[in-house]
PQR file with spaces between the fields and no chain letter, atoms N, CA, C, O and H, PARSE charges and radii, in Angstrom:
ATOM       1  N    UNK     1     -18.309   45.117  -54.335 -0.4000 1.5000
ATOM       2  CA   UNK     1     -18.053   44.483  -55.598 -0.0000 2.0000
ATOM       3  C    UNK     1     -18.829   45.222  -56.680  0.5500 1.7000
ATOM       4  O    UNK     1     -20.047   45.148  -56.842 -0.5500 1.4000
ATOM       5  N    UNK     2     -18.181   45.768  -57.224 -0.4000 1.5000
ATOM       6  CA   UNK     2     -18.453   46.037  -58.912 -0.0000 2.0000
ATOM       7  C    UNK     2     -20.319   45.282  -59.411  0.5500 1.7000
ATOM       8  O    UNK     2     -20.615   44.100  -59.231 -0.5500 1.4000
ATOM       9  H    UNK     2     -17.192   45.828  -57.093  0.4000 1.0000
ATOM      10  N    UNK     3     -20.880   45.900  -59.767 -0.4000 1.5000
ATOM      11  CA   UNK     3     -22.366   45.577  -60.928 -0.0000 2.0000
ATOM      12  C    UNK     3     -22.049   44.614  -61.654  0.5500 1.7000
ATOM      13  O    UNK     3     -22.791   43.652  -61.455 -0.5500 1.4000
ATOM      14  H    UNK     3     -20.640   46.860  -59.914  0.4000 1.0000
ATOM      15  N    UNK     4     -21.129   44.405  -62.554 -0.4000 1.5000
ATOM      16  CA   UNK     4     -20.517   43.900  -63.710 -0.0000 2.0000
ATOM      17  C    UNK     4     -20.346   42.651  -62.827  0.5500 1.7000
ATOM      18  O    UNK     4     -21.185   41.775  -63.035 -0.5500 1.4000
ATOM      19  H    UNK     4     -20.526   45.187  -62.716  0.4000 1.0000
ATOM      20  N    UNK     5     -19.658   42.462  -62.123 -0.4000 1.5000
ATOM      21  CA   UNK     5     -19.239   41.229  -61.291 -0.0000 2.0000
ATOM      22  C    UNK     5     -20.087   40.176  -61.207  0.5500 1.7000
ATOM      23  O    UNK     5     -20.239   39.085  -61.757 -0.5500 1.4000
ATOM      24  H    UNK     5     -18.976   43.174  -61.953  0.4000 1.0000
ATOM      25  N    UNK     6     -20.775   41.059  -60.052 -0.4000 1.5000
ATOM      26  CA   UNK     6     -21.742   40.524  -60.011 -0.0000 2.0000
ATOM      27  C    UNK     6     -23.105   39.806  -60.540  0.5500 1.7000
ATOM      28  O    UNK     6     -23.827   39.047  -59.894 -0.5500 1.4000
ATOM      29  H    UNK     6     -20.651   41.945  -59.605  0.4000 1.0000
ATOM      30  N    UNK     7     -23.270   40.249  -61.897 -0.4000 1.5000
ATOM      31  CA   UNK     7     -23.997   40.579  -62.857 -0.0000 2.0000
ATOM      32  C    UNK     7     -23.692   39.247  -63.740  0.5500 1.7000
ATOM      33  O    UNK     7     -24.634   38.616  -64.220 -0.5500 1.4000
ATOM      34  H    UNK     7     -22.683   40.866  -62.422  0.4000 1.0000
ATOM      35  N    UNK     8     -22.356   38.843  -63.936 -0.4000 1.5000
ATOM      36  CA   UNK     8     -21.077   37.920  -64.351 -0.0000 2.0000
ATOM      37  C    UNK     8     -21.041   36.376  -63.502  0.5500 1.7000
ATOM      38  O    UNK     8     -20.506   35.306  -63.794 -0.5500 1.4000
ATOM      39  H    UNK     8     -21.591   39.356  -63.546  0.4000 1.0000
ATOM      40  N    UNK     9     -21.737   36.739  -62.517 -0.4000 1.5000
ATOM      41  CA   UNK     9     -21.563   35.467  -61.501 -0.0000 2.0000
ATOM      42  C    UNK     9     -22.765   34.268  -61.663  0.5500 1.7000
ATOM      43  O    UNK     9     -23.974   34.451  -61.806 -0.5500 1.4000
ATOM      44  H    UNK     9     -22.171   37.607  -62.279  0.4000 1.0000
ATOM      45  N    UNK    10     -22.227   33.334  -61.611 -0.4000 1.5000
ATOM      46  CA   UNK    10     -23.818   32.527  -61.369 -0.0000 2.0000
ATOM      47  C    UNK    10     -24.334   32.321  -60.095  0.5500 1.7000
ATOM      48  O    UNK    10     -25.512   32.092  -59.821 -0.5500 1.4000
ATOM      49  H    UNK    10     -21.245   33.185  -61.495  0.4000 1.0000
ATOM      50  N    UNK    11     -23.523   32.399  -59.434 -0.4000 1.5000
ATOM      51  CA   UNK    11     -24.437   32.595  -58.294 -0.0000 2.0000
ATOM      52  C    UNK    11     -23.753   33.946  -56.918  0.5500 1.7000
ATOM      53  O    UNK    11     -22.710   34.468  -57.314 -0.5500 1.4000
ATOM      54  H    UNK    11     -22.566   32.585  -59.656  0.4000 1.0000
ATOM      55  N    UNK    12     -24.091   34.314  -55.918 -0.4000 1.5000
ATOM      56  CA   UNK    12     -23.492   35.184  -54.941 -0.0000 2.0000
ATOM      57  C    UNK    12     -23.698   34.377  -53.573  0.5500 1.7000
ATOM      58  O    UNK    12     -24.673   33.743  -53.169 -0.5500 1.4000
ATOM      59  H    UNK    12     -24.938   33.890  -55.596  0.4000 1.0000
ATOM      60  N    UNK    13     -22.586   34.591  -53.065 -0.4000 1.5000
ATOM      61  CA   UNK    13     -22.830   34.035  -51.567 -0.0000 2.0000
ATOM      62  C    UNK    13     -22.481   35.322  -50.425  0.5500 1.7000
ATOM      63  O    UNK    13     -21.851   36.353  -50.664 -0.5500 1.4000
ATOM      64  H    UNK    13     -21.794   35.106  -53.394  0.4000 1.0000
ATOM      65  N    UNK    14     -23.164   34.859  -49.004 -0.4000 1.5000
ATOM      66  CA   UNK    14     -22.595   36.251  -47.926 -0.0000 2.0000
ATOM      67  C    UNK    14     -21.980   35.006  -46.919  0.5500 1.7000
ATOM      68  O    UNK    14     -22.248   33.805  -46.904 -0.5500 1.4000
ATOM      69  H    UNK    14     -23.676   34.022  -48.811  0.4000 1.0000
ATOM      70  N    UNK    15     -21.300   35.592  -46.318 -0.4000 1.5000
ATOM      71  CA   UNK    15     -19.779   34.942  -45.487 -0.0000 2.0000
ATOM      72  C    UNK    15     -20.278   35.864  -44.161  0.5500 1.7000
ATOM      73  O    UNK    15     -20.002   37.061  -44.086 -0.5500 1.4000
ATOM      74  H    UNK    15     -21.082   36.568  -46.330  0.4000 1.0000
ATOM      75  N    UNK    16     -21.117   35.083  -43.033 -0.4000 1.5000
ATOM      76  CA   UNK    16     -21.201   36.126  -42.011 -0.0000 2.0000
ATOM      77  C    UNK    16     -19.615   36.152  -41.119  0.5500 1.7000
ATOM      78  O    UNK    16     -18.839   35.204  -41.001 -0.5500 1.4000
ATOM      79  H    UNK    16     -21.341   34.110  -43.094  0.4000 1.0000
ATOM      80  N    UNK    17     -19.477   37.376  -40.635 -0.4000 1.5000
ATOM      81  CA   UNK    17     -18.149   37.600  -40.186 -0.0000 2.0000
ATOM      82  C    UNK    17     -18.328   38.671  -38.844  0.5500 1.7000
ATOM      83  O    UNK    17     -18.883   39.761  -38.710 -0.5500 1.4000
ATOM      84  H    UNK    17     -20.107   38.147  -40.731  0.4000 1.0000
ATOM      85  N    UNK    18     -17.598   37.812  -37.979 -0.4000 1.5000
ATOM      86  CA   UNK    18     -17.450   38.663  -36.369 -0.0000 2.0000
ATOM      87  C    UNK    18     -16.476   39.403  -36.416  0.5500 1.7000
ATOM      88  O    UNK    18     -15.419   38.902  -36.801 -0.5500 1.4000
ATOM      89  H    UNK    18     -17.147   36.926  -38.089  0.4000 1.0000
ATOM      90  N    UNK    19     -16.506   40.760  -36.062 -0.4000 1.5000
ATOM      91  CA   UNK    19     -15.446   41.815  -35.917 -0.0000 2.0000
ATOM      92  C    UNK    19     -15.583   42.704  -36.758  0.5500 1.7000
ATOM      93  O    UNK    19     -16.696   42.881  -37.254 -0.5500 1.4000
ATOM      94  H    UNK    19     -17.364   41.167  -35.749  0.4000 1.0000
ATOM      95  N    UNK    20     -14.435   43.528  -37.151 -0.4000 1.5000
ATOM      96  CA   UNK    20     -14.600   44.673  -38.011 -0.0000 2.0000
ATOM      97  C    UNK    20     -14.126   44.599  -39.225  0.5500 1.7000
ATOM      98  O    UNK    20     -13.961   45.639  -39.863 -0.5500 1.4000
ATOM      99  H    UNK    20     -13.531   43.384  -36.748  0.4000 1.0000
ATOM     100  N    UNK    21     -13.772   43.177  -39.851 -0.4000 1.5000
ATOM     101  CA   UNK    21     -13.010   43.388  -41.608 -0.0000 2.0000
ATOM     102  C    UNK    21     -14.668   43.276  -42.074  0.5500 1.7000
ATOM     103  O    UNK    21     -15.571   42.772  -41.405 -0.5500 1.4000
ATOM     104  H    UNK    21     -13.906   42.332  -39.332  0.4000 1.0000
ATOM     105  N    UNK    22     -14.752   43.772  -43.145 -0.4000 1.5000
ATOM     106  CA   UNK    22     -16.141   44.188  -43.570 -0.0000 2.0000
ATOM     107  C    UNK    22     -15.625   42.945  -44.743  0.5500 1.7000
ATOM     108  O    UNK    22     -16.462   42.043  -44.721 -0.5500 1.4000
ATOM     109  H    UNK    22     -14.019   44.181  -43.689  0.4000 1.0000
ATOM     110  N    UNK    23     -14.654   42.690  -45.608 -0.4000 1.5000
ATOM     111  CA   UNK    23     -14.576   41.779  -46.666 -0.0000 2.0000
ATOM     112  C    UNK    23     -13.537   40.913  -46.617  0.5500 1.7000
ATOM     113  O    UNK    23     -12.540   41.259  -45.984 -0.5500 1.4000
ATOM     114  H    UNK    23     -13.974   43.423  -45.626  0.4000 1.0000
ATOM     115  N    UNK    24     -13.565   39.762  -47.204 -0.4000 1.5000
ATOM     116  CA   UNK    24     -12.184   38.698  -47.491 -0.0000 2.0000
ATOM     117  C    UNK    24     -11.879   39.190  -48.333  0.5500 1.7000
ATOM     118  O    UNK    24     -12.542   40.047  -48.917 -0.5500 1.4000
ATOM     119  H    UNK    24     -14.375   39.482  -47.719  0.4000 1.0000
ATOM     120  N    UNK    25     -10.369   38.646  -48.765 -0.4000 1.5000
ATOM     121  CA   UNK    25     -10.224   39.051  -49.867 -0.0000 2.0000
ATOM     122  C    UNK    25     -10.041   37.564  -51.190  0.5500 1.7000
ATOM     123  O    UNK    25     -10.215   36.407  -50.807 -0.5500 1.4000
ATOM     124  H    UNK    25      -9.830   37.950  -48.290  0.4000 1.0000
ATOM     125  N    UNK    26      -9.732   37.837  -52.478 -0.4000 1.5000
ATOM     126  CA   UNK    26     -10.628   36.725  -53.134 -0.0000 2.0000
ATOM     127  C    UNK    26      -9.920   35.634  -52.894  0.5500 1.7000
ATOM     128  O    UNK    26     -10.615   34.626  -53.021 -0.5500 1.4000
ATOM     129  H    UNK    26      -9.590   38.776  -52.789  0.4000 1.0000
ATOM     130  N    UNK    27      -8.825   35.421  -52.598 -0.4000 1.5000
ATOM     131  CA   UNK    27      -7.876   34.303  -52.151 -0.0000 2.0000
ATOM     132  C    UNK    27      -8.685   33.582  -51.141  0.5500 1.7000
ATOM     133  O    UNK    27      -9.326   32.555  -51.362 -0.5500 1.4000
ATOM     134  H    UNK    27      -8.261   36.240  -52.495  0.4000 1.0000
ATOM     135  N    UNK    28      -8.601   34.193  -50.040 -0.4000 1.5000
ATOM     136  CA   UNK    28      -9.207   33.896  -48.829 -0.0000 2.0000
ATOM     137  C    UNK    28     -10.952   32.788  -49.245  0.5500 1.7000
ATOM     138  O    UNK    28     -11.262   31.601  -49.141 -0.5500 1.4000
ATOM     139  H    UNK    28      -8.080   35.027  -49.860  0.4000 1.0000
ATOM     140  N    UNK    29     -11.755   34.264  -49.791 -0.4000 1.5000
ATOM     141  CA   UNK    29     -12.706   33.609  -50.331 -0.0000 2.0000
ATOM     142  C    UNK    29     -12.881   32.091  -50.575  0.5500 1.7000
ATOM     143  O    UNK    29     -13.476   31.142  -50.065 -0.5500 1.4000
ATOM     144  H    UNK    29     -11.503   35.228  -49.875  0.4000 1.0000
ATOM     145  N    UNK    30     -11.701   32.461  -52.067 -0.4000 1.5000
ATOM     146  CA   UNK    30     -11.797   30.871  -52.452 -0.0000 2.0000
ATOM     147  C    UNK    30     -11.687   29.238  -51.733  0.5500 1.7000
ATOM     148  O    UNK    30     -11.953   28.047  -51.894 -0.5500 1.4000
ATOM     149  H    UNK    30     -11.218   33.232  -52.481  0.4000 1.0000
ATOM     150  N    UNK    31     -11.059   30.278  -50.809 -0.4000 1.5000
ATOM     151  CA   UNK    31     -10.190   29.241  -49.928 -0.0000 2.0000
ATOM     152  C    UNK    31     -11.214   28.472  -49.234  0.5500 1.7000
ATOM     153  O    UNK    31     -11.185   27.286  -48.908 -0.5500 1.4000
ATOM     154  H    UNK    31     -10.843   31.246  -50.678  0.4000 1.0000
ATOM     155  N    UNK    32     -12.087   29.310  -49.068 -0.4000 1.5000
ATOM     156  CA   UNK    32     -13.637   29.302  -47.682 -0.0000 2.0000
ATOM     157  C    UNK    32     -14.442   28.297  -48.750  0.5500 1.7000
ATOM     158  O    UNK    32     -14.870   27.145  -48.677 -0.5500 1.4000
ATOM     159  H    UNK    32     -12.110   30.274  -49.333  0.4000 1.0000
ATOM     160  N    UNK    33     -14.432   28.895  -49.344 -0.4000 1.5000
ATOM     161  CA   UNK    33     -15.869   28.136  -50.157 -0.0000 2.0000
ATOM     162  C    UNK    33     -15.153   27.145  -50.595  0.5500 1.7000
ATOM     163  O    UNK    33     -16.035   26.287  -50.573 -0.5500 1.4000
ATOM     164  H    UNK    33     -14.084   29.831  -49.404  0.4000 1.0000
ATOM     165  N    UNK    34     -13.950   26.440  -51.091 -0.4000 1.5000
ATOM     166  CA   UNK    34     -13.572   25.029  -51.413 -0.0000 2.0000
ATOM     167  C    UNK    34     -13.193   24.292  -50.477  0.5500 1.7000
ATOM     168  O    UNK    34     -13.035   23.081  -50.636 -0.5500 1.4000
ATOM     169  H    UNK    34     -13.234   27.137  -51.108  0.4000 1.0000
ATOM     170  N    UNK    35     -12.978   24.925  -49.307 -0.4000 1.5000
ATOM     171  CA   UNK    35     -12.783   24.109  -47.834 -0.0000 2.0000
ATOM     172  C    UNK    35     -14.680   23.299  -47.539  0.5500 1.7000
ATOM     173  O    UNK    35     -15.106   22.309  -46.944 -0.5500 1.4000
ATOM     174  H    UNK    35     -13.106   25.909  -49.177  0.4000 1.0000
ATOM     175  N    UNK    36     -15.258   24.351  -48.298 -0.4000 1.5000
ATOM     176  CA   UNK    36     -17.199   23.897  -47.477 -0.0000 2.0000
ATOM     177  C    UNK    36     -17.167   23.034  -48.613  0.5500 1.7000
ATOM     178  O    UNK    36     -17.307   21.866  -48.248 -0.5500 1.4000
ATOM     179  H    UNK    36     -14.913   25.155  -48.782  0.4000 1.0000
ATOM     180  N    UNK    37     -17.034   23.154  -49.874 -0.4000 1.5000
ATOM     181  CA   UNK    37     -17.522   22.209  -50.739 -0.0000 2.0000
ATOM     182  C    UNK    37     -16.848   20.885  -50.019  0.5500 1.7000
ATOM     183  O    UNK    37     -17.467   20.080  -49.323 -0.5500 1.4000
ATOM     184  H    UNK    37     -16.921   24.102  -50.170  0.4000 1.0000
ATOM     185  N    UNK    38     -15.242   20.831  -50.386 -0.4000 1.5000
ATOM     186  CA   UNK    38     -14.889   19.049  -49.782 -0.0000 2.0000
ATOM     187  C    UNK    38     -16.067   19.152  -48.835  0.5500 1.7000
ATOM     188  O    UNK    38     -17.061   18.499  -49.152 -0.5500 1.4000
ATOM     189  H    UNK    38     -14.739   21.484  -50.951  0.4000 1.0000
ATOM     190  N    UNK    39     -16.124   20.051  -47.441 -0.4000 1.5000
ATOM     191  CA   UNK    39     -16.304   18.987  -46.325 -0.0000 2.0000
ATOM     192  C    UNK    39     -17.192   18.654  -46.929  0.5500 1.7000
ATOM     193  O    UNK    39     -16.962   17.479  -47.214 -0.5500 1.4000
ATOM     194  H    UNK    39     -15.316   20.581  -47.183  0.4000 1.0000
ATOM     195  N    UNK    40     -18.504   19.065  -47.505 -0.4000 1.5000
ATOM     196  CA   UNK    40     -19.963   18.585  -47.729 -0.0000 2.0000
ATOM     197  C    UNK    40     -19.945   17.348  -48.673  0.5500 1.7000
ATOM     198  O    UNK    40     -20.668   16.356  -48.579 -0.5500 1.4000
ATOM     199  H    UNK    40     -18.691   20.020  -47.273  0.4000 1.0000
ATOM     200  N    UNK    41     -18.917   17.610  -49.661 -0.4000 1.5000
ATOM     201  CA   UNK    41     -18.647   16.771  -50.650 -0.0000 2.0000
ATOM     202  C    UNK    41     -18.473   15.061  -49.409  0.5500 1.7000
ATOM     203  O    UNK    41     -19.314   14.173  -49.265 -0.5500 1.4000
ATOM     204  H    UNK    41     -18.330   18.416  -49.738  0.4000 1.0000
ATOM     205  N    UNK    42     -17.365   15.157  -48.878 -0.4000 1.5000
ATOM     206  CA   UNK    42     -17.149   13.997  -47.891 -0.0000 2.0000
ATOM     207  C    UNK    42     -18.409   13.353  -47.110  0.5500 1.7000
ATOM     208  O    UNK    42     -18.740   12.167  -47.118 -0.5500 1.4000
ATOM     209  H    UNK    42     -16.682   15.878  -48.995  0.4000 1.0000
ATOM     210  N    UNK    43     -19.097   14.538  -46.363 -0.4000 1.5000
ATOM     211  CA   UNK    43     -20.383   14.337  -45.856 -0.0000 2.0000
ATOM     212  C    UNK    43     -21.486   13.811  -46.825  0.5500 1.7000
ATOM     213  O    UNK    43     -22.586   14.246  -46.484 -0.5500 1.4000
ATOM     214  H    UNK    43     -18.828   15.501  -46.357  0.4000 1.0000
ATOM     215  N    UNK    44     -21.527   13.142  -47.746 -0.4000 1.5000
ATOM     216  CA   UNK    44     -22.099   13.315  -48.953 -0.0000 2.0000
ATOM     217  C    UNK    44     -23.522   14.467  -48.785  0.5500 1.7000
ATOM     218  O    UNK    44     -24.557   13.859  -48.514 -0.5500 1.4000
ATOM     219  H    UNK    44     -20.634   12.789  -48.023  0.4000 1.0000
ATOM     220  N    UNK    45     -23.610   15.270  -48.849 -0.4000 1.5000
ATOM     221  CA   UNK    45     -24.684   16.420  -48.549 -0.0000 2.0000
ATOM     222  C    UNK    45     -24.690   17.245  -50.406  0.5500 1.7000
ATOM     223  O    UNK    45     -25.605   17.739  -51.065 -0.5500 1.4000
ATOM     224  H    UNK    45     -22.769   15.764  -49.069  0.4000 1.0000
ATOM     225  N    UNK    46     -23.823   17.129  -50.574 -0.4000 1.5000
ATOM     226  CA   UNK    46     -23.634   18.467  -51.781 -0.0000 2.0000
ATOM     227  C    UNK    46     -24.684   17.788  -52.916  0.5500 1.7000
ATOM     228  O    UNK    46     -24.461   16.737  -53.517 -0.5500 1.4000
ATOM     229  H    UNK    46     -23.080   16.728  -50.039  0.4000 1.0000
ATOM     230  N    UNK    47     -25.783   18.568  -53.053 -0.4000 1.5000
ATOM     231  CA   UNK    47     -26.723   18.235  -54.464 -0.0000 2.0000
ATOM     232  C    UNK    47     -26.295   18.943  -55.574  0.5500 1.7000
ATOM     233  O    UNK    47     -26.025   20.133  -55.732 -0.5500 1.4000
ATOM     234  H    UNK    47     -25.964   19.422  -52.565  0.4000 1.0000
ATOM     235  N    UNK    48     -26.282   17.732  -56.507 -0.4000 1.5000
ATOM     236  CA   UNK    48     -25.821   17.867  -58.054 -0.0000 2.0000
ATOM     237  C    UNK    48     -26.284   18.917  -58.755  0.5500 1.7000
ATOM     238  O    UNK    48     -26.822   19.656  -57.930 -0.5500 1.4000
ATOM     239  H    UNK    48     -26.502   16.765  -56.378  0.4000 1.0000
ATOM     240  N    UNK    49     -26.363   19.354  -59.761 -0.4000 1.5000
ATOM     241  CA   UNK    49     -26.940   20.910  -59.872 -0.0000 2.0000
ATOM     242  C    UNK    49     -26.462   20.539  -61.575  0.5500 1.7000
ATOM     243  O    UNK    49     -25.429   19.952  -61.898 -0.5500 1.4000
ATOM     244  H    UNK    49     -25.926   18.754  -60.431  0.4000 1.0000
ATOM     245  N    UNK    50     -27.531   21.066  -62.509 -0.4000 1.5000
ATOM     246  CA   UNK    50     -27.312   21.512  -63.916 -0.0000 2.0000
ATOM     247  C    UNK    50     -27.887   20.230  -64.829  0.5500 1.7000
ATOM     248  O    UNK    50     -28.325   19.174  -64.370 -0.5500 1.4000
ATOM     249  H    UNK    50     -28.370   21.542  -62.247  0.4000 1.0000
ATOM     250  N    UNK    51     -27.815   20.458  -65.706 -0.4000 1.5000
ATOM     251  CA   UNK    51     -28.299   19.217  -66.620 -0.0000 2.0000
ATOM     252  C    UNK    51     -27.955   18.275  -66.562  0.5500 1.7000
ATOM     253  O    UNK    51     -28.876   17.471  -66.709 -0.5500 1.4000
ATOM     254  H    UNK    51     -27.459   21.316  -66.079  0.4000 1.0000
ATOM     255  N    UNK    52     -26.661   17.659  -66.351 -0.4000 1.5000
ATOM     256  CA   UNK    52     -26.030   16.244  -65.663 -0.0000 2.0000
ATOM     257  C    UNK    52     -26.777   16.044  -64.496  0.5500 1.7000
ATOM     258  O    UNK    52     -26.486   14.963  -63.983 -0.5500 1.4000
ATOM     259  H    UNK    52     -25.913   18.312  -66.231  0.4000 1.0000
ATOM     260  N    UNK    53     -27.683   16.710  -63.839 -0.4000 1.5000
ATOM     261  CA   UNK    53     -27.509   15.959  -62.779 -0.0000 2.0000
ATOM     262  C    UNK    53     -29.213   15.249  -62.440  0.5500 1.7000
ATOM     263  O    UNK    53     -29.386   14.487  -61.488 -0.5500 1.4000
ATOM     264  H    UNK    53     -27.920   17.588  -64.256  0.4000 1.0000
């Protein structure tokens, strides 16, 4: 990923992964990380974050 991107993001996450694709791609990504938010969200686990909270 690009400096700029990254640089752009508020936060970065790593996705450990078995086998040989070295990256998701951003679809996929998204897909991963809003599948973890619900579950946690359901689990009530997910802490509030930012000035609202």
């Amino acid at each position: 990923m690009a400096r700029g991107w990254r640089d752009a993001a508020d936060v970065t996450v790593r996705v450990p992964m078995n086998g040989s694709a070295s990256s998701l791609n951003a679809s996929n990504a998204a897909t991963l990380m809003l599948y973890e938010a619900a579950r946690q969200r359901a689990a009530g686990s997910v802490e509030q974050r930012g000035a609202d909270a």
